[in-house]
Structure formats: C-alpha cells, structure tokens
C-alpha positions in Angstrom: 0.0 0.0 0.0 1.1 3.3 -0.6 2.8 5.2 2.6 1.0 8.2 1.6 -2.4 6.6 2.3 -1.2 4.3 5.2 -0.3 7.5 7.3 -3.4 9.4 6.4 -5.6 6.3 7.4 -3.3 5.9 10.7 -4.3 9.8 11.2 -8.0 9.3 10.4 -7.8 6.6 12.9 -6.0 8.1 15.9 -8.6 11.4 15.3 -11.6 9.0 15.5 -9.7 7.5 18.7 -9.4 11.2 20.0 -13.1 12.0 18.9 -14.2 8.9 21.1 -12.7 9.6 23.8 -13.8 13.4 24.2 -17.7 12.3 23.7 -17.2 9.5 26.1 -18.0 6.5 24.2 -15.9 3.7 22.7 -16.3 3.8 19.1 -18.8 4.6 16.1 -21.0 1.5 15.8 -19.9 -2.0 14.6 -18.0 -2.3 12.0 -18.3 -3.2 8.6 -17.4 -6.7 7.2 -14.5 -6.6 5.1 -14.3 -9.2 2.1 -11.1 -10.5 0.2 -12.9 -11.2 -3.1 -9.6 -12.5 -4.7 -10.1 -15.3 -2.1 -13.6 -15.8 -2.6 -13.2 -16.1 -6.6 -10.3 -18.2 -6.1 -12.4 -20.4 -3.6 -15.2 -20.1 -6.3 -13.2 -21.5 -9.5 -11.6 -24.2 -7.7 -15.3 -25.5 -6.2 -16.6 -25.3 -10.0 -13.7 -27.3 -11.2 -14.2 -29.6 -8.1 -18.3 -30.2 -9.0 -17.1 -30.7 -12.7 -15.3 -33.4 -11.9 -18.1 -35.2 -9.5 -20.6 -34.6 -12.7 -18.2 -36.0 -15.1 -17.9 -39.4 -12.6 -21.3 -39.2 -12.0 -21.9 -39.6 -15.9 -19.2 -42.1 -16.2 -21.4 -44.0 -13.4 -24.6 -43.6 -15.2 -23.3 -45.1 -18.5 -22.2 -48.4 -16.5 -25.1 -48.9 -14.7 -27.5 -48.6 -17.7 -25.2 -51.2 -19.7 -25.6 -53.3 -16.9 -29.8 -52.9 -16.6 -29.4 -51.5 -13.3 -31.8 -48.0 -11.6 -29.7 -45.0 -11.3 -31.8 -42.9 -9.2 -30.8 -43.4 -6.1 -27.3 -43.1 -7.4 -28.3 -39.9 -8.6 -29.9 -38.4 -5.7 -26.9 -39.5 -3.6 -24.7 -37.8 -5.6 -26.6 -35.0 -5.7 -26.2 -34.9 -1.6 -22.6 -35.0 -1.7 -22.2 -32.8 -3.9 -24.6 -30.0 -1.9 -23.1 -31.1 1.0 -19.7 -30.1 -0.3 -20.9 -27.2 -1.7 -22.3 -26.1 1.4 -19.2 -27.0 3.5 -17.0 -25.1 1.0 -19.3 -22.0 1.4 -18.9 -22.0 4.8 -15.8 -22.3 4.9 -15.1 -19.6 3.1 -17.8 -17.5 4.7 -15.9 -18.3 7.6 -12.3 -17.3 6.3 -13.8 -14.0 4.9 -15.2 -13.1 8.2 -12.0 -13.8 10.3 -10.9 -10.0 10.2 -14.8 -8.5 10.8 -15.9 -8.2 14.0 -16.5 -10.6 16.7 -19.4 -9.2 18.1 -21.5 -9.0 15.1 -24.9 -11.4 15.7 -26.6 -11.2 11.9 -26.5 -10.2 8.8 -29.6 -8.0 8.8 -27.2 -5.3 11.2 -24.3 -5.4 8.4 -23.3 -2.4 7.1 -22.6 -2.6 3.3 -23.3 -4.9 0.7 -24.6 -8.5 1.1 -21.4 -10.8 0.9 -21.8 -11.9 -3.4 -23.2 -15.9 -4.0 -21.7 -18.8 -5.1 -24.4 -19.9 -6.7 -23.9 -19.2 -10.6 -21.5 -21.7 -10.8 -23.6 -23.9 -8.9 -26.2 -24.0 -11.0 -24.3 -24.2 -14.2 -23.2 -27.8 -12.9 -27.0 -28.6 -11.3 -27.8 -27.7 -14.9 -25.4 -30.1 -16.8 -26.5 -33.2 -14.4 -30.0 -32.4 -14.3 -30.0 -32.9 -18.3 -29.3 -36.4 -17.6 -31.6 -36.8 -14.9 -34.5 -35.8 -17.3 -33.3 -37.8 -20.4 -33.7 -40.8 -17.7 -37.1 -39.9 -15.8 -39.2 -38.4 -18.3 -41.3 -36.5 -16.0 -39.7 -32.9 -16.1 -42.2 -30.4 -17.7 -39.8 -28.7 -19.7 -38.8 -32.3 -21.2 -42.7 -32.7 -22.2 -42.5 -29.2 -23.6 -40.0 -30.0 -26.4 -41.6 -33.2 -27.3 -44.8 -31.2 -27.8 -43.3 -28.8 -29.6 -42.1 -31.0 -32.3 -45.4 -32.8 -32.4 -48.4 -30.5 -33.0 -51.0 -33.3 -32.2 -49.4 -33.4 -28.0 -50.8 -29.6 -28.1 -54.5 -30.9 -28.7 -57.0 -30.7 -25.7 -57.9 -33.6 -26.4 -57.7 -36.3 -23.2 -60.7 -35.6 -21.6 -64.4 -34.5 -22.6 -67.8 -33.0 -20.7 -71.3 -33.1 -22.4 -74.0 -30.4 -22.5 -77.1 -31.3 -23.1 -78.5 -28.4 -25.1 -81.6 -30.2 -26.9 -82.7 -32.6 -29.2 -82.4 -30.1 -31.9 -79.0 -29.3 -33.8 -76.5 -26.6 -32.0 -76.2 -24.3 -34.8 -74.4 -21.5 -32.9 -71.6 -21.2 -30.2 -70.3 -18.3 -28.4 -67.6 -18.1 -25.3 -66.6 -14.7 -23.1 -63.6 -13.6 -23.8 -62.8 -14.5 -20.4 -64.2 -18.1 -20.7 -66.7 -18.1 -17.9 -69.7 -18.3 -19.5 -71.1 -20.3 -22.6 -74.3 -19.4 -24.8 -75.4 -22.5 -27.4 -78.3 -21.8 -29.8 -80.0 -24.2 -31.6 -82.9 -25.0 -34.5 -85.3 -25.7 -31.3 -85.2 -21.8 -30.9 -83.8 -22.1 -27.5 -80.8 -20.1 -26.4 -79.1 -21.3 -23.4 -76.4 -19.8 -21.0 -73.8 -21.6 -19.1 -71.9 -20.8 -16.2 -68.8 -22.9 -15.6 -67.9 -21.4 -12.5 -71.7 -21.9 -11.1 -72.6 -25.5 -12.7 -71.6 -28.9 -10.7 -71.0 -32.2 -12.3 -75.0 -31.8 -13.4 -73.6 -29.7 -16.2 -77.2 -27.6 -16.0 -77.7 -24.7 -17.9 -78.5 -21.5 -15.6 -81.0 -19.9 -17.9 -82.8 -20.9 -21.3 -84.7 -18.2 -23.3 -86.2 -17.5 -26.9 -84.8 -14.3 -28.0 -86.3 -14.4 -31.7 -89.2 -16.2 -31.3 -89.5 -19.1 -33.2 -86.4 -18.6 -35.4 -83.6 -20.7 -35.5 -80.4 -19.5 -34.2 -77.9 -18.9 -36.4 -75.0 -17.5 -34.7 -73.6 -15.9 -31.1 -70.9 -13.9 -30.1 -70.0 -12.4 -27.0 -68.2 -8.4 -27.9 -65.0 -7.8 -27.4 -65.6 -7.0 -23.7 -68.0 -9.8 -23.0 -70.9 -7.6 -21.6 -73.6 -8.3 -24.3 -73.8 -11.0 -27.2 -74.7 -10.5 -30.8 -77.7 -12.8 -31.6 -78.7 -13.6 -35.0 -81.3 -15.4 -36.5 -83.6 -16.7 -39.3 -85.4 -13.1 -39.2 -84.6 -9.8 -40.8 -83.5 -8.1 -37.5 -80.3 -8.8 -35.2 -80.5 -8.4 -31.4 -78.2 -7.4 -28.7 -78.6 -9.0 -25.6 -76.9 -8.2 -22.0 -74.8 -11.4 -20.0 -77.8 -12.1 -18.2 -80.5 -12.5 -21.7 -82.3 -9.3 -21.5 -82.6 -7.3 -24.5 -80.3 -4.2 -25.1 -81.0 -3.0 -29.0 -82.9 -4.4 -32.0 -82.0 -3.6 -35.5 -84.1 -1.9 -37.7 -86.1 -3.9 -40.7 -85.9 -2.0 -43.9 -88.5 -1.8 -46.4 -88.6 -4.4 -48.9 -90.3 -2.8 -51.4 -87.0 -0.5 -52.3 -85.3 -1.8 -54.8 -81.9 -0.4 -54.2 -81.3 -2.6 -50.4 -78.7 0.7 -50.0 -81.4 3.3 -49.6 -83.1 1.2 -46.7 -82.3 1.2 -43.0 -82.0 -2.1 -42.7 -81.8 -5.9 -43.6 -85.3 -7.0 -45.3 -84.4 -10.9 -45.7 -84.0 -13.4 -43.2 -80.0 -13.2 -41.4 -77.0 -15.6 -42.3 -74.4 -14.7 -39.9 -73.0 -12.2 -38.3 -69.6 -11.0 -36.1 -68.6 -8.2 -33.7 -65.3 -5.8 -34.4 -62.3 -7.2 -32.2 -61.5 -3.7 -31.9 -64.2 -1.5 -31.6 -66.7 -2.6 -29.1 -70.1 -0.8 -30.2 -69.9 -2.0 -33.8 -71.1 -5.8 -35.4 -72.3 -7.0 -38.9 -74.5 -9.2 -40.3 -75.7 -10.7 -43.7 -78.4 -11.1 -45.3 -80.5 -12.9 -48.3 -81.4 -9.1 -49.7 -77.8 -9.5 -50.7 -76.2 -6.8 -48.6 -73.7 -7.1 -45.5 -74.1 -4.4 -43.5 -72.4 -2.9 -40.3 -74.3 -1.2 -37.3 -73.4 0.9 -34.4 -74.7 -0.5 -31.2 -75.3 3.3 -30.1 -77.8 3.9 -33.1 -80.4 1.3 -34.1 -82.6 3.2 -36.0 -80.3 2.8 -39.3 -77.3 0.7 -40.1 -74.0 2.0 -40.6 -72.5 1.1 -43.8 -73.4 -0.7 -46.3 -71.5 -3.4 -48.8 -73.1 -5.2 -51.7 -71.6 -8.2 -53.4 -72.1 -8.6 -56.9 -71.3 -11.4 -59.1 -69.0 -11.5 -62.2 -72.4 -9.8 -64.2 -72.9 -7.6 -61.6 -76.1 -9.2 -60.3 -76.9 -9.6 -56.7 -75.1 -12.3 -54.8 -76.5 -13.5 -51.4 -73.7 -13.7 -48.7 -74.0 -16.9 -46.6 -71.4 -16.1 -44.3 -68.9 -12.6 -43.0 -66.0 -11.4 -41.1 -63.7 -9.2 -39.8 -59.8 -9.0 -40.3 -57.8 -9.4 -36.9 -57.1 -6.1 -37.0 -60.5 -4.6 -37.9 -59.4 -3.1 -41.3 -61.0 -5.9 -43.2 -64.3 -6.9 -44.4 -65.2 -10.6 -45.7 -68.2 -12.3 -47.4 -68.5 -15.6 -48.9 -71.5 -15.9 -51.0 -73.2 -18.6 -52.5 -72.1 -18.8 -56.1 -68.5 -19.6 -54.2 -66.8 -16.3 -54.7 -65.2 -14.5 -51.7 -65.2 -10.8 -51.7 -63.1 -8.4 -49.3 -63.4 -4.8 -49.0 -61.4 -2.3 -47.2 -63.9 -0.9 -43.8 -64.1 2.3 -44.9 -64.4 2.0 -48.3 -67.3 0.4 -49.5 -68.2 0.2 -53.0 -65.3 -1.7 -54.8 -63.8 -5.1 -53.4 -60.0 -4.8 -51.9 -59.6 -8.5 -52.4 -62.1 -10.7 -55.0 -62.1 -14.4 -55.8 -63.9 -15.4 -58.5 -63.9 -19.2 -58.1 -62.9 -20.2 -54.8 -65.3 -22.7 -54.3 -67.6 -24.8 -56.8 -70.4 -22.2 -58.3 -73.6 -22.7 -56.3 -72.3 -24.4 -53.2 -72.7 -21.8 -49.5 -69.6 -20.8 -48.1 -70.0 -21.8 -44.6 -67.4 -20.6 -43.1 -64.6 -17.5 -43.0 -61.6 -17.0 -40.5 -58.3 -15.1 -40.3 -55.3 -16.5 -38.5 -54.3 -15.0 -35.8 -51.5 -13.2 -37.6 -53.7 -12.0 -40.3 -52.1 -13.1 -43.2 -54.0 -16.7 -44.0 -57.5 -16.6 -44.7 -59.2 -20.3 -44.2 -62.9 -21.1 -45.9 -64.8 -23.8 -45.6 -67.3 -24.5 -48.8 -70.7 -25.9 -49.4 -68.6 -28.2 -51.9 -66.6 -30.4 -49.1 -63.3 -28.7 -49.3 -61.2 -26.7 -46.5 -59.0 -24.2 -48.0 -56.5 -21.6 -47.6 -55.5 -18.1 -48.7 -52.8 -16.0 -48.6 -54.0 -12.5 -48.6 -51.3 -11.1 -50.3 -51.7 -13.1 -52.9 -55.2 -14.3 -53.2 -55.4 -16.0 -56.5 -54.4 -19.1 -55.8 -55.2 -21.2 -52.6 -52.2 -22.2 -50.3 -53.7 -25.7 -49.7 -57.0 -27.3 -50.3 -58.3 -30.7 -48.4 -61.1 -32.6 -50.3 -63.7 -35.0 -49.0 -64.8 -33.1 -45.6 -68.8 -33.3 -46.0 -70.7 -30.6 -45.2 -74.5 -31.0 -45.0 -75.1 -27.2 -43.0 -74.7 -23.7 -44.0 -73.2 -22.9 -40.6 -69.9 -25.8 -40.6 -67.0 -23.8 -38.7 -63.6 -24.3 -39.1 -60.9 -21.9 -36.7 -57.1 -21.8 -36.2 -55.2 -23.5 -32.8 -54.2 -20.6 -30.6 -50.4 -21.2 -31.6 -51.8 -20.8 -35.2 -50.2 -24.0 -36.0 -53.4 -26.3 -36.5 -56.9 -25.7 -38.5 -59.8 -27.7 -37.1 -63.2 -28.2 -39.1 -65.8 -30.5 -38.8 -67.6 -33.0 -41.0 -71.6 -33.8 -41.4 -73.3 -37.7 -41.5 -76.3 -38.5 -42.1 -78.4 -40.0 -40.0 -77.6 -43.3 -38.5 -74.6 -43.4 -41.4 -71.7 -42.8 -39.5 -69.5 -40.6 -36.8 -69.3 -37.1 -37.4 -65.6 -35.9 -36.7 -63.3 -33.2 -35.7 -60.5 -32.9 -37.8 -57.2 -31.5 -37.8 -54.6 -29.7 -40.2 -51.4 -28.4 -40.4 -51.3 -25.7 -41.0 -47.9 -25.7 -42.9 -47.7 -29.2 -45.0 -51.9 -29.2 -44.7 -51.9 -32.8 -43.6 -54.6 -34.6 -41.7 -52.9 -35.0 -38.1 -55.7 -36.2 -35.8 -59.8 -37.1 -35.7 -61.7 -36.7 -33.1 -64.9 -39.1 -33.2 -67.1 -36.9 -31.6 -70.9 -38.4 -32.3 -73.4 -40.5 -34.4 -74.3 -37.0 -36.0 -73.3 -34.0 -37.8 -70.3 -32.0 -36.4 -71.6 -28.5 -37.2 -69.8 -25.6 -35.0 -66.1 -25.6 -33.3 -64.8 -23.5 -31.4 -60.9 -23.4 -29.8 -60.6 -20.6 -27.5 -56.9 -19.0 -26.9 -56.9 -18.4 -23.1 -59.0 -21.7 -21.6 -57.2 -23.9 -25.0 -60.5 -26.5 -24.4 -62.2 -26.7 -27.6 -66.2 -26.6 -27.8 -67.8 -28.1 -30.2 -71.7 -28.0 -31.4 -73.2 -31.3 -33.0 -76.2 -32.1 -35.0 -77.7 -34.1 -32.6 -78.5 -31.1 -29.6 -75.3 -31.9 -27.8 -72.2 -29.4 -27.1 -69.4 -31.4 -26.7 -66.2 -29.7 -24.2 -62.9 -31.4 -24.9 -59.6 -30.6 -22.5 -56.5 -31.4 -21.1 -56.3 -31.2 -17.2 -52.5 -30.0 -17.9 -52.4 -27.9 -20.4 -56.2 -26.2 -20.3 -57.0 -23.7 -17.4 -60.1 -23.0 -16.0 -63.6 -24.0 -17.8 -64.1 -27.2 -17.9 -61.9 -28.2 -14.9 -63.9 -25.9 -12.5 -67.5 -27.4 -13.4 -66.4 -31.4 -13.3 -64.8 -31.5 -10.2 -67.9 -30.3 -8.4 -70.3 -32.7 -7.0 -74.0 -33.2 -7.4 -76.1 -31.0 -5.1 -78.4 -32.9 -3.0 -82.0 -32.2 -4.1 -84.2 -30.9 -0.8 -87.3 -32.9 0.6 -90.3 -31.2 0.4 -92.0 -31.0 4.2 -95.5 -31.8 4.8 -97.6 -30.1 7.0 -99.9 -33.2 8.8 -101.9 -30.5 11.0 -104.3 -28.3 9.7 -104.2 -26.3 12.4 -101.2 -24.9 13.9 -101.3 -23.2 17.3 -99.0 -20.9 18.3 -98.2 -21.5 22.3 -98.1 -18.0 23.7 -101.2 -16.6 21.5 -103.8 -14.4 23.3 -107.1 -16.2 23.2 -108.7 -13.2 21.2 -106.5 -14.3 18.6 -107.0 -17.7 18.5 -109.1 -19.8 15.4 -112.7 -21.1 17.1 -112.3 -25.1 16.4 -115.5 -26.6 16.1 -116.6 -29.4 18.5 -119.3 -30.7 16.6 -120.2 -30.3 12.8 -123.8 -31.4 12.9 -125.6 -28.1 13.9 -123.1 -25.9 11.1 -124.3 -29.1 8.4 -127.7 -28.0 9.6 -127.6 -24.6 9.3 -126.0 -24.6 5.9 -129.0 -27.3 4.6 -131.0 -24.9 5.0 -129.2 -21.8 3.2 -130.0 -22.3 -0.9 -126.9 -21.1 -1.7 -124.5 -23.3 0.1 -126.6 -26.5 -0.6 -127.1 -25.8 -3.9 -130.7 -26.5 -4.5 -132.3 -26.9 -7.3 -135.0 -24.5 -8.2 -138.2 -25.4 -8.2 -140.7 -25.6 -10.9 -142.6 -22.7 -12.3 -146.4 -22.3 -11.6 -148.6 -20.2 -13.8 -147.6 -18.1 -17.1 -144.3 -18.3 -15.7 -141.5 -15.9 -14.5 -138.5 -14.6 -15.2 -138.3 -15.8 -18.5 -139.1 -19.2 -17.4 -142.3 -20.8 -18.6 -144.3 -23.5 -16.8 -144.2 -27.5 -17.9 -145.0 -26.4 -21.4 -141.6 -26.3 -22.5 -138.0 -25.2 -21.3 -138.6 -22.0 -23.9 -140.6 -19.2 -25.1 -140.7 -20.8 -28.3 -141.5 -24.2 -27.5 -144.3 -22.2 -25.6 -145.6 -20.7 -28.3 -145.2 -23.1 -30.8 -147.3 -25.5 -28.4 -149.9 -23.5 -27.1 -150.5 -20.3 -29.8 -149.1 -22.0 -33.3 -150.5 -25.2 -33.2 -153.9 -24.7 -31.0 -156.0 -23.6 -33.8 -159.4 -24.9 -34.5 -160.5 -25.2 -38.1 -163.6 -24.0 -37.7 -165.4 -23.3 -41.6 -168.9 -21.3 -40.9 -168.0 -18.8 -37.8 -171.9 -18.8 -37.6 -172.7 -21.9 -36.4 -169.7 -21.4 -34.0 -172.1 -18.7 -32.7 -175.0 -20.1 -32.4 -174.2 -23.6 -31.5 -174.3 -21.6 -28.0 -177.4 -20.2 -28.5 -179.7 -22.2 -26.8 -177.5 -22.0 -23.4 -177.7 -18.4 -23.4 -181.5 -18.7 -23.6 -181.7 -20.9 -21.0 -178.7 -19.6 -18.7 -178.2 -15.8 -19.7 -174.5 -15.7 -17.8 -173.5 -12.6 -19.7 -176.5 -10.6 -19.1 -177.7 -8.5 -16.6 -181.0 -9.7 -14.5 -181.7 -5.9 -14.5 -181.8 -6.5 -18.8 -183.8 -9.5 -18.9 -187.3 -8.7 -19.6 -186.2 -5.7 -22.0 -183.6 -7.5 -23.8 -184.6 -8.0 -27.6 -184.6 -11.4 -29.2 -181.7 -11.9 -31.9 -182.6 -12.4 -35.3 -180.1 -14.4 -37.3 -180.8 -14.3 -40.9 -181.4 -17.4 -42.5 -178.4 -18.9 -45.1 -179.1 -20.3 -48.2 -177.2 -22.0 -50.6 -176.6 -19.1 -52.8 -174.6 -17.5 -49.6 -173.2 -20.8 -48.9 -171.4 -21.3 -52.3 -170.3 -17.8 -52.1 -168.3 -17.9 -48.3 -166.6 -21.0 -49.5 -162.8 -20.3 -50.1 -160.8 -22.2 -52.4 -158.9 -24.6 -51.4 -155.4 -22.6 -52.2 -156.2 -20.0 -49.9 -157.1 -22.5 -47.2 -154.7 -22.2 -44.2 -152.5 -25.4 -44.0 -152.0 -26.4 -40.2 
C-alpha cells in the first residue's frame, strides 16, 4: 500500500480514537465486514472445477449402470447430496475465512453495514444444470422435457384427453359463443332455444343457468360475446339482429328495412331473413351481419334506428349475390363475405363500393360458403365450402389457394372451421347422415396441410367448433343437440376443470304439514281460530241456506216468470209453438160457432144482466141459403195449411 495513504488512514484513525474519547464512548458503531474477493473467486473457480469433476464421474457412473440394466436414481440423488453437501461446506468455509478479520461481536446479517457478501451460486447452478439434463433424459417427468416433445409434435398440443357433455336439446347446436374470459357459454339451436352456461356456477350436473327464446320461433344462427364480454350478438332466421346483455335481457334491436325498395342501399336495414354475423375485435359498439337481400351491412350498437355502412356483393355480371357467411380481419381493417355462387369478396372498412380482395372461383359455383376465418397473424384466410373442401389463402396473394383438403362433408350452411391458438393447426368438422356414421373433428397443419388427428365426436353432424386461446379447451356443437367440451387437465386452465370436479347438489325434501291447524303456544285467546266441536248443527244450518246446498230450483207455476215458462216447455218458443201456433181450430162457418151456443144463453143468460132480462130484444139471425153458402166458401189454395 502506498505510505501516503497508510499515514493518512493511521491519522483518520487516531482522530476517530481522539473524537471517542472526548464524547465519552468507545467507538462509532460496529464495523463493517470486510471481504477478500480475490479469495472468494479463487475459492469459487476451484469449487466449480471440483463439481465438474463429480458430474463427469457421475456420468461415467450412469453409463455403466445402464449397460448393466441396473436403476440409477438413487445413485443420482446420492450424488446430488454429496455434492450440496460439499458445496455447502465449501461455502462455509469460506464464509468463515472471509469473516475472520470483521468483528466478533456482530450477531446477523440484517445489522451489516454494506453490501450483502456476493453468491456462489452461478457456478452452482451451471453444474445442477449439466446433471439435471441427464436426470431428465432418464425420468421423463420434467415439464420442460414434455414441452420440447410437444413442440415438435403438434398433435401433443390438442386438448384432447378428456371431454364433458351439454345437453342443449334434441335439436342441432347451430351456434356457439364463449366470453372472452371463458366463464360463461351461450349455445343456440334449431329448437329456438338459447341457453347460457356458467362454468364457475354448474356442478358435475352440467345444467344450464338460464334458457330463453330471443327471436321467437327462429332458428339460431350465430352468437358472439363483444370484445368485452358484456352483451352478445344474436342472429337469427329473421330480418332483424339483437343485442342481448350477459344475463339475456334485451339491449338493442336492428331496424327492418322496407322491402319494397329496390336499391337494399337506400333502406335502413336488412329485409331478408340473417345468415351470420360478427362483432369488431377492436371496436366494441360495432357488429355485422348478412343477409339474403344480398347486402352485408355494419351497425353501431349506439344507433339502431339505421345501419352504418353498407356493402353489396355482386357477381362476375354484376347481379346480386346473397352472402351466406362474413367477417372481420384481426385487425378490424377488413371486411369478408363468402357468397353462395362460391366467390369471396373483401373490402377495405371504410371503403365500401369496390372489393379490396375478390375471388372469382374459390369454391364450386352454387355451393354456400360456410365458413370465413383469419389466422391469428392475419395473413392466412381459411374457408370452408358448401362443396366439401377446406382451404386456404394468402391475402397477399389471393389467387391461388395455399392448400386445399377434399372430401370433408358438409351438409349445414353454418360448418365452422378456426385456427389453434399457436396458429399452427386448423380444425373443421364433418356432417353424417343419420344413423350413417360418426361425425368428426379434424385437424390440419397448418404448414404441409396434412390430416394429423380425428376426433370421433358423435353419431351426427359435427356443425360448430370453437378453440378458444386463453382456456385452449375446444367446444364443439353437434347435429344431434349436444355441445361437446374437450380438454387437457394439464395444459387447459379453468372452464371445464372448475365445473367437473364439483359434486351433485343434493336435491331438498319437500316438508309436509300433517296439521291443519297450527297453534301458536303464547297466542292471546282473542286471537286464537274457534275449532269446532261438533259439525252437525253448522251441516244444519248450511241445509238450510239455498246457496251453500245448492238446490235446485223449483218448478214454475202459472204463465211463468223470469223468462221461465211453466211445464210447457224449457222456452218461449217451444211455448208458443205449443200452445199459440198449433192450438188452432178449423172451424169453416163462424156462424154456427155462434149459435151452437145459443140455446145456453136462452136458458142460462150468464153474460147478461137480471136488470136487462125482460127488455132484452130477441136476436134475429138471418137465414143462409145456398146461394150464400157457395159464395163464403174459399178455395182450397187460400185455405190455411196447419
């Protein structure tokens, strides 16, 4: 050391010494630890070169004892004590040897003063590193080991191992929509029905939590939570789209335009029954949907009295095309339709009348483009045709497809196919007919296009899959009213997994009452219910109230009352048809009707007074002759008919 600095630090000591004693105490605190980190290094190189050597014998070990069939582990783990325990004496060691010139007195190393003395422990693990290699080409287990083999095999990544089953109907699942979070499901079907599941609330029941009918009796053609998950795009086989909330209530309808205008751009709204539709993924008020009036058109979730923009596909004439399906680009900036005649047609958002992108033939003329979907890094677009082919395009150059697989039947205008979350795999499904087979789930490469893996899912149509990115369990939607969950307990999170490991709740007795009468103890009297003793006297009393014995009434005497008539008939009618109508004598010469009375009033004047009797004149009839006889005779055609 320099003599320069030795006397000043012999100076700066003795005035520290002279400082002390003045204030009256010993010295300035505890000191700090002092460190020889030429001796640490040194004791650091030679414990690496030491450990190299144990790994290298422990490899030499390894390599005998396989030739001769024999476990290593326990080798292994011994080893692995020695060598920590070495390690640890050698640190100590030189823990101890570095702290031979600090203080004596010092009791941890939370009071040191200065830095924290430097590990050991990078050369450590370099060697844990090197032996641990072994250890994992031996057990197998290590995750990171699985990892690699995965990652050179794209079928390990599949969800596959283990499946749940929702029982949505007996109808076909036509749509399928999952939060962006991946706690809640919706399924629609044909049967009208749209249901909601909750994976966090269900038990190994696998119940839905609420089932509702939106539309009607439409079919359900497609669901899709937003962006943010807090409402869900439902459309259907009528003209207007709805918006509902996460619990099913009804936010905003579309507008129905008028479908007496011929140009479908001068009207607010679709006029033909919906094909599909899609939220933005970036904007979170904005969705479109397509129609049969042969217009895709995009809406502002703020404003439902009118649509937003408009864009017509035309055909290679410049007629009308009807788009079966549309999408969005990843990045929003995109708009696709497939159409029936098998052309796909992109546009640029905000430019609406001419096509960005247009594909004349990308699918056989007349067969429904089911499907659209951008990979996630927007440069691959994959349809899936009406004509039993998967294919793919490269947007940048969208002549040609990249790949095309053949012979995946498709029976439903709604068959999805979607990209793995890695964007290594495409998955689609295929349609059976009844009874004729297993509808599968297939997968792609995405790369080479070659059919890695099926998935037998049921005896019916596979119509909608779905792989979603943050749970990776893939839902699928079947023909048959069933929507199918497939996972992997270790590679899937949450969904699935939180549902099946719940058990069944216990379903509660219902509790009969067996008294009709129940009696409070401490109730006042006042408020007490009479009980009756006897029921003879209240039977009595309510025999003799009309009312409560219901008796009959009795039967009418006279003319009758009320509008009832006596035993002449039930009705007026029958009344008067029996005693006006058909009482009727036919009586020919009124004048012997008179005077076939005559000799009783003689005899017994009833009608006239005694007071009139001897003044009363004698009635003279004149006589009737022939003549007169002849003339009062009617014909027979104005004779009454009785």
């Amino acid at each position: 050391m320099d003599p320069t600095k030795e006397d000043e630090a012999s100076g700066k000591s003795s005035g520290d010494g002279d400082i002390a004693s003045v204030m009256g105490f010993s010295g300035f605190g505890r000191k700090a630890r002092t460190f020889d980190l030429d001796a640490i290094f040194e004791q650091t190189r030679r414990t690496a070169i030491e450990r190299s050597q144990h790994v290298l014998e422990e490899r030499e070990k390894e390599a005998q004892m396989e030739e001769e069939g024999e476990s290593s582990k326990s080798v292994h783990i011994q080893i692995n004590k020695d060598v920590a325990a070495t390690s640890r004496k050698q640190e100590s060691d030189s823990s101890s040897d570095s702290s031979s010139d600090s203080d004596s007195d010092s009791d941890s190393d939370s009071e040191l003063i200065g830095p924290p003395v430097p590990s050991q422990r990078t050369a450590q693990e370099v060697a844990d590193d090197d032996g641990d290699d072994d250890d994992d080409d031996d057990d197998g287990d290590d995750v990171e080991g699985t990892q690699d083999d995965s990652d050179d095999n794209p079928v390990k990544k599949i969800p596959a191992t283990h499946e749940i089953t929702l029982q949505h109907g007996t109808k076909t699942v036509s749509a399928l929509g999952l939060d962006p979070s991946g706690a809640r499901l919706v399924t629609g079907g044909y049967d009208f029905d749209v249901r909601f599941w909750d994976f966090a609330g269900m038990d190994q029941a696998l119940q839905a939590f609420r089932s509702l009918q939106p539309c009607e009796c439409h079919q359900i053609r497609s669901l899709q939570y937003s962006m943010t998950g807090d409402v869900i795009l439902v459309v259907s086989g009528n003209a207007q789209a709805k918006v509902l909330d996460r619990d099913g209530f009804n936010v905003m309808e579309c507008v129905k335009g008028d479908q007496y205008i011929v140009d479908m751009a001068n009207t607010k709204g679709h006029t033909a029954m919906l094909n599909c539709g899609c939220w933005h993924p970036k904007i979170k008020e904005e969705f479109m949907t397509c129609s049969n009036d042969g217009t895709v058109r995009t809406w502002d979730l703020n404003s439902e009295k009118k649509h937003k923009s408009v864009f017509k596909p035309r055909s290679f004439q410049g007629k009308k095309v009807i788009p079966t399906c549309c999408t969005y680009s990843r990045d929003g900036k995109l708009v696709a339709a497939g159409c029936q005649d098998g052309t796909v047609q992109i546009w640029d958002r905000n430019l609406s009348v001419h096509t960005k992108f247009h594909c004349r033939q990308a699918h056989t003329p007349g067969s429904d483009i089911s499907c659209l979907t951008f990979s996630y890094d927007g440069m691959t677009l994959a349809t899936r045709g009406g004509d039993d082919t998967l294919k793919t395009w490269d947007i940048r150059k969208f002549a040609k497809p990249v790949a095309v697989a053949t012979g995946l039947t498709n029976y439903f205008s709604m068959t999805d196919c979607c990209f793995s979350p890695d964007d290594k795999l495409l998955v689609t499904g295929t349609s059976v007919k009844k009874d004729e087979g297993q509808g599968k789930l297939v997968f792609f490469d995405r790369t080479s296009f070659q059919r890695l893996y099926e998935i037998e899912v049921t005896n019916a149509s596979v119509v909608r899959c779905l792989w979603h990115p943050k749970l990776n369990q893939i839902m699928v939607g079947t023909g048959n009213g069933l929507a199918k969950i497939y996972y992997d307990p270790a590679k899937s999170h949450r969904g699935a997994k939180l549902c099946v490991v719940k058990s069944k709740r216990k379903e509660k007795q219902a509790e009969l009452l067996t008294q009709d009468y129940i009696i409070t103890p401490h109730a006042l009297p006042m408020f007490r219910e009479a009980r009756q003793r006897s029921t003879r006297k209240q039977l009595e009393k309510d025999r003799l109230d009309p009312k409560k014995s219901h008796k009959p009434e009795p039967p009418v005497s006279g003319p009758g009352r009320g509008g009832r008539v006596a035993a002449h008939g039930g009705t007026l009618s029958s009344f008067i048809v029996k005693n006006i109508a058909l009482d009727i004598t036919d009586d020919s010469n009124p004048r012997e009707a008179i005077l076939r009375h005559a000799k009783d009033a003689l005899e017994k004047p009833y009608w006239i007074a005694p007071a009139y009797k001897k003044t009363q004149p004698d009635p003279l009839f004149a006589e009737e002759s022939d003549e007169d006889e002849e003339a009062n005779k009617e014909p027979e055609w104005k004779k009454r008919k009785i």
